[in-house]
C-alpha positions as CSV (number, residue, x, y, z in Angstrom):
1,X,1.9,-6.7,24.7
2,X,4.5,-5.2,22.4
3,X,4.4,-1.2,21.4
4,X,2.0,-1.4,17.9
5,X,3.5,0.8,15.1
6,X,1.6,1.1,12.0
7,X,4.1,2.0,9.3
8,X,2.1,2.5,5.5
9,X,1.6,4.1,2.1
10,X,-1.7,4.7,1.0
11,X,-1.7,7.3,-1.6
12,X,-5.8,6.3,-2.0
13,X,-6.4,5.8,1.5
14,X,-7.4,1.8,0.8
15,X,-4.0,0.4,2.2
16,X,-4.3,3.3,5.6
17,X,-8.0,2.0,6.2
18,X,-6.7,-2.2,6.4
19,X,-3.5,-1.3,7.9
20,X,-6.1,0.4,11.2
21,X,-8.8,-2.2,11.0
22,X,-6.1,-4.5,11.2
23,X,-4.6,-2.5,15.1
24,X,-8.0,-2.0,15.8
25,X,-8.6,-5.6,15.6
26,X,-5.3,-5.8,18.2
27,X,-7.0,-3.4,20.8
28,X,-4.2,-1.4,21.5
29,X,-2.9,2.4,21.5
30,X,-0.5,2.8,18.0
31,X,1.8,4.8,16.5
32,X,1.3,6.0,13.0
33,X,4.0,6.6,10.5
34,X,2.0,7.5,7.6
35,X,5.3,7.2,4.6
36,X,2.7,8.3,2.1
37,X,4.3,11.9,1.8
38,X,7.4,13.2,0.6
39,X,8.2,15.1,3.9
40,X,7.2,11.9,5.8
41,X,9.9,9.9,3.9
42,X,13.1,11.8,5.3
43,X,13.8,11.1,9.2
44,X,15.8,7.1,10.2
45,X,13.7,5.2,11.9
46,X,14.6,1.9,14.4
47,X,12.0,-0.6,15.6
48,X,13.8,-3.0,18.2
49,X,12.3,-6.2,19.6
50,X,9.1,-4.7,22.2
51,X,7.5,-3.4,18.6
52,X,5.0,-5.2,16.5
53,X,4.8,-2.9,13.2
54,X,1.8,-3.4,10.5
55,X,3.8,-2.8,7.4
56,X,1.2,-1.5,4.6
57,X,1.7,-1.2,0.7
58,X,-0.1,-1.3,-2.4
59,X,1.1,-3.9,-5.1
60,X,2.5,-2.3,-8.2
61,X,2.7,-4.5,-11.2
62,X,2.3,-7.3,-8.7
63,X,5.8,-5.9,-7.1
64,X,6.9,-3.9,-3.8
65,X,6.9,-0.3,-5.0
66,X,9.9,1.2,-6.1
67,X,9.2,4.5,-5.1
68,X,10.3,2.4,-1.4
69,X,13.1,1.1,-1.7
70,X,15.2,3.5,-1.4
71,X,13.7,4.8,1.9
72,X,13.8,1.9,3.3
73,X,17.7,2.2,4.0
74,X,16.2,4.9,6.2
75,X,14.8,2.5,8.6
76,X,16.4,-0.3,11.1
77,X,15.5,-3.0,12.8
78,X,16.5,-5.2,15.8
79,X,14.2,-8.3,16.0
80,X,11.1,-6.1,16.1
81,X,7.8,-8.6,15.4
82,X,5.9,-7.8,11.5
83,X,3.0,-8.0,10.1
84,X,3.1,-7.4,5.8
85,X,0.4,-6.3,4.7
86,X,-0.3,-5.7,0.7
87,X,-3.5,-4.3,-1.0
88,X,-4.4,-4.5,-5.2
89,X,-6.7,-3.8,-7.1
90,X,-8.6,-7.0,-8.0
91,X,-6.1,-8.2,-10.8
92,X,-3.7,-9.8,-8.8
93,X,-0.6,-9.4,-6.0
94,X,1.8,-11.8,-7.8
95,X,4.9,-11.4,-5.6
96,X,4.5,-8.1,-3.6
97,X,4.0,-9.5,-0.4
98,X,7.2,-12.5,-0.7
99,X,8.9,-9.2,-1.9
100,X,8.3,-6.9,1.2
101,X,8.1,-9.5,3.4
102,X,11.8,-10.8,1.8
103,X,12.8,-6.8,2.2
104,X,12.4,-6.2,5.8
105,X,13.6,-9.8,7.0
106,X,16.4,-8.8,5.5
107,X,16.4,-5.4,7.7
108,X,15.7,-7.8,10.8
109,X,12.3,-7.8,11.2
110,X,10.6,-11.3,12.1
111,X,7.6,-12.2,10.2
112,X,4.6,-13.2,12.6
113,X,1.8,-13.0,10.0
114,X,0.9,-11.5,6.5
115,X,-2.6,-10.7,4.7
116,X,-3.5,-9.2,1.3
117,X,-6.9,-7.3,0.7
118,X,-8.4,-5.7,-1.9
119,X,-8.8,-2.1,-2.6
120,X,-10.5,-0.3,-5.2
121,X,-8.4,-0.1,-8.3
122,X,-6.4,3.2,-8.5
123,X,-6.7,3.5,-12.3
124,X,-10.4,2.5,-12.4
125,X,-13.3,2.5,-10.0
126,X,-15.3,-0.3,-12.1
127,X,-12.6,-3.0,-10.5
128,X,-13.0,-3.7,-6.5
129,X,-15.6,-0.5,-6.3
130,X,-16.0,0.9,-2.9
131,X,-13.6,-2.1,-1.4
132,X,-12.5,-2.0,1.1
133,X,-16.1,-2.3,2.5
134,X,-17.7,-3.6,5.4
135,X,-17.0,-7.0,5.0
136,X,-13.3,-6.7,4.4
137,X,-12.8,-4.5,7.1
138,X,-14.6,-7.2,9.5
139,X,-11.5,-9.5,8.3
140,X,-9.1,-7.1,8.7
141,X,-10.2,-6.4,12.4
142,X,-10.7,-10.6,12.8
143,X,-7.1,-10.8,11.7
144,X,-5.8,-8.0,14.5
145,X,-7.6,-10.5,16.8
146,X,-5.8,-13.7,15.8
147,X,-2.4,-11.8,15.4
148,X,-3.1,-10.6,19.4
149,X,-4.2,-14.7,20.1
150,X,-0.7,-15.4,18.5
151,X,1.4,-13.3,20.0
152,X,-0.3,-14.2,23.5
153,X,0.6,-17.9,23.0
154,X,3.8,-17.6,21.5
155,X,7.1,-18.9,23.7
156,X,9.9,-18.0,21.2
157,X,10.0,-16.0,18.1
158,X,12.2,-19.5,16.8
159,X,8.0,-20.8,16.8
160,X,7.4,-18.5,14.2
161,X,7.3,-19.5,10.9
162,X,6.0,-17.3,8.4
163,X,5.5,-18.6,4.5
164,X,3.6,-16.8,2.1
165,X,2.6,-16.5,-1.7
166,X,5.1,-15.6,-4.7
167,X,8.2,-16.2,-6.5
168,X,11.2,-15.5,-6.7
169,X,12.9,-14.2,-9.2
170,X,9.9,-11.5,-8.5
171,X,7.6,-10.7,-11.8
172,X,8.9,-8.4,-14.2
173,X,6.6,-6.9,-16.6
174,X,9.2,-5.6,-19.2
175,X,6.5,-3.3,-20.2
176,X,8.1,0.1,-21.7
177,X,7.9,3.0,-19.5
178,X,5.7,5.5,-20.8
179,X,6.0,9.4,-19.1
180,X,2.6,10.3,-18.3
181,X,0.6,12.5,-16.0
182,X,-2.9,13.4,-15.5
183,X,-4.5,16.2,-18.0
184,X,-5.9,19.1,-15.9
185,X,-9.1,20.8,-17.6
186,X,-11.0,24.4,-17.0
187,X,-12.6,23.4,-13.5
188,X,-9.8,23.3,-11.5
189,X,-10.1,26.0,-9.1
190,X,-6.6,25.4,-7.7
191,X,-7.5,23.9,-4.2
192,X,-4.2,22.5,-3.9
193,X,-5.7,19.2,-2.8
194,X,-3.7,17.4,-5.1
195,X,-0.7,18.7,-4.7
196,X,-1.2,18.6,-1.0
197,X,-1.5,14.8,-1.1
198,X,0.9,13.8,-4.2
199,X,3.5,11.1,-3.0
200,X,6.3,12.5,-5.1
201,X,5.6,16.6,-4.8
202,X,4.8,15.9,-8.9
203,X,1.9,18.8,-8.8
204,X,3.2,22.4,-8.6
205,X,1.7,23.7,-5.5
206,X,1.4,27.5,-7.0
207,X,-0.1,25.8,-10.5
208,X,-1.7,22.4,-10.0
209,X,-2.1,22.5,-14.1
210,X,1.3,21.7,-13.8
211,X,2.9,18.2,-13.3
212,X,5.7,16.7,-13.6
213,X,5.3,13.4,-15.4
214,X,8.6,12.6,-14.5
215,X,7.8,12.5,-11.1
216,X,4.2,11.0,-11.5
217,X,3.6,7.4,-10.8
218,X,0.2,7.2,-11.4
219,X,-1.3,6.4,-8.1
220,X,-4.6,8.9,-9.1
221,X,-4.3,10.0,-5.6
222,X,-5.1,13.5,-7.6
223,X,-7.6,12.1,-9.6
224,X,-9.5,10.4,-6.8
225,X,-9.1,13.6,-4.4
226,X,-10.1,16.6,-6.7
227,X,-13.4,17.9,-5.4
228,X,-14.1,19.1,-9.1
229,X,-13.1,15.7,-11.2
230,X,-10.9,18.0,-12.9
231,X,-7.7,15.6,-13.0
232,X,-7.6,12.7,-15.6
233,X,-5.5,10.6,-17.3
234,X,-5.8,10.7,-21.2
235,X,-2.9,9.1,-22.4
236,X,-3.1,6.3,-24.6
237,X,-1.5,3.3,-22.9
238,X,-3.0,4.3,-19.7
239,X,-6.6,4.2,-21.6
240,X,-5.5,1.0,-23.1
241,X,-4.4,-0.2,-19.7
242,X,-7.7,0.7,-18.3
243,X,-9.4,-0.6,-20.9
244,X,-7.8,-3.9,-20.2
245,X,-8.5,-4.0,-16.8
246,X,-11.9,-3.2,-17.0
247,X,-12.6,-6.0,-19.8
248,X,-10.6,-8.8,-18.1
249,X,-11.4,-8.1,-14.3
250,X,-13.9,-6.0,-13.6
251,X,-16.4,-9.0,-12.9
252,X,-14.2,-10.9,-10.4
253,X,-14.4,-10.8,-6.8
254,X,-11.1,-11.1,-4.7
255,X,-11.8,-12.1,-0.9
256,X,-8.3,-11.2,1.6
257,X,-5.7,-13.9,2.1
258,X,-4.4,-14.2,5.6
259,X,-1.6,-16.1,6.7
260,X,0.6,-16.7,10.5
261,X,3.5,-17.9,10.9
């Protein structure tokens, strides 16, 4: 069996808890390389071809994240096995997982299977609540299983061939960037759990009042994390945002997608 490397961003932990359920489902020992954090996006990595690496994102507009794609010229590849992995939030993935699965072929990775599973929304816990749960973590760990089967019974990577959803050109919104970051009110007692798990070092660690909306990319890692509920957004396109969310897909239930080449 081939070294299992579990490479993810999870600033909400949904993407971290498929990406395991997923190796679990595998049965072996893993590596982790947890890019969530700044200081976890700064050394080269090289995968060559006795790795299998569970690639994990959340979608983004129904893209990649940009916040990536710049560290991705940080890591190399020759012929190591993938499987791409993208989470959302019950609206839809449109083209993030042709997009990262498009990005690392490109880096030499060879496709062996995909899935996309739901997670509870970032901006709004009345859309996918509580997901991943039980149930999708059973499917997660099923799909470990048939990626182990595959590999087992697989004579040449040349067998493999990987299609998934999406278009290409990818999406684009064209929505007008708004700077924004969470408000912080009088109950933050400064715990520095925010700031300890911000993806882009946004929150001043001496002042967590302070962010830097330039930074932020509104992942409400913050918000989700603070032991006080003293982080929210109040800005009004993210209310509208959330609003719209809420009104057009709160009531819909997304099952996971899985697909092998």
């Amino acid at each position: 069996m081939k070294n299992i490397n579990l490479l993810y961003f999870s600033p909400t932990d949904g993407t971290k808890k498929i990406v395991k359920e997923i190796a679990n489902g595998i049965g072996y020992e893993y590596k982790e390389f947890n890019i969530t954090l700044p200081q976890n996006r700064s050394e080269n990595l090289f995968f060559d071809e006795n790795d299998l690496v569970i690639i994990g994102v959340p979608t983004y507009a129904g893209r990649f994240p940009k916040l990536l794609k710049g560290y991705l010229d940080k890591i190399s590849c020759n012929n190591a096995m993938a499987v791409f992995v993208a989470t959302y939030g019950n609206r839809d993935y449109e083209d993030c997982l042709l997009e990262m699965k498009d990005l690392f072929e490109s880096k030499g990775f060879v496709g062996v299977a995909a899935g996309v599973f739901v997670a509870e929304h970032s901006s709004t816990s009345k859309l996918a609540t509580n997901r991943p749960n039980n149930d999708d973590l059973n499917i997660a760990r099923n799909f470990g299983v048939q990626i182990k089967n595959k590999l087992h019974n697989l004579n040449d990577v040349s067998e493999l061939k990987l299609e998934v959803p999406g278009n290409f050109p990818y999406v684009e919104k064209n929505m007008p960037q708004v700077l924004m970051a969470p408000e912080t009110d009088n109950t933050c007692v400064n715990c520095k759990i925010c700031a300890k798990h911000c993806p882009t070092s946004a929150i001043d660690f001496n002042d967590c009042k302070t962010i830097d909306a330039a930074k932020c990319i509104r992942c409400c890692s913050c918000v989700k994390r603070c032991p006080v509920n003293s982080k929210k957004f109040t800005h009004p396109a993210f209310i509208n945002m959330k609003n719209m969310l809420e009104s057009n897909f709160a009531d819909i239930v997304h099952m996971p997608e899985i697909f092998i080449g």
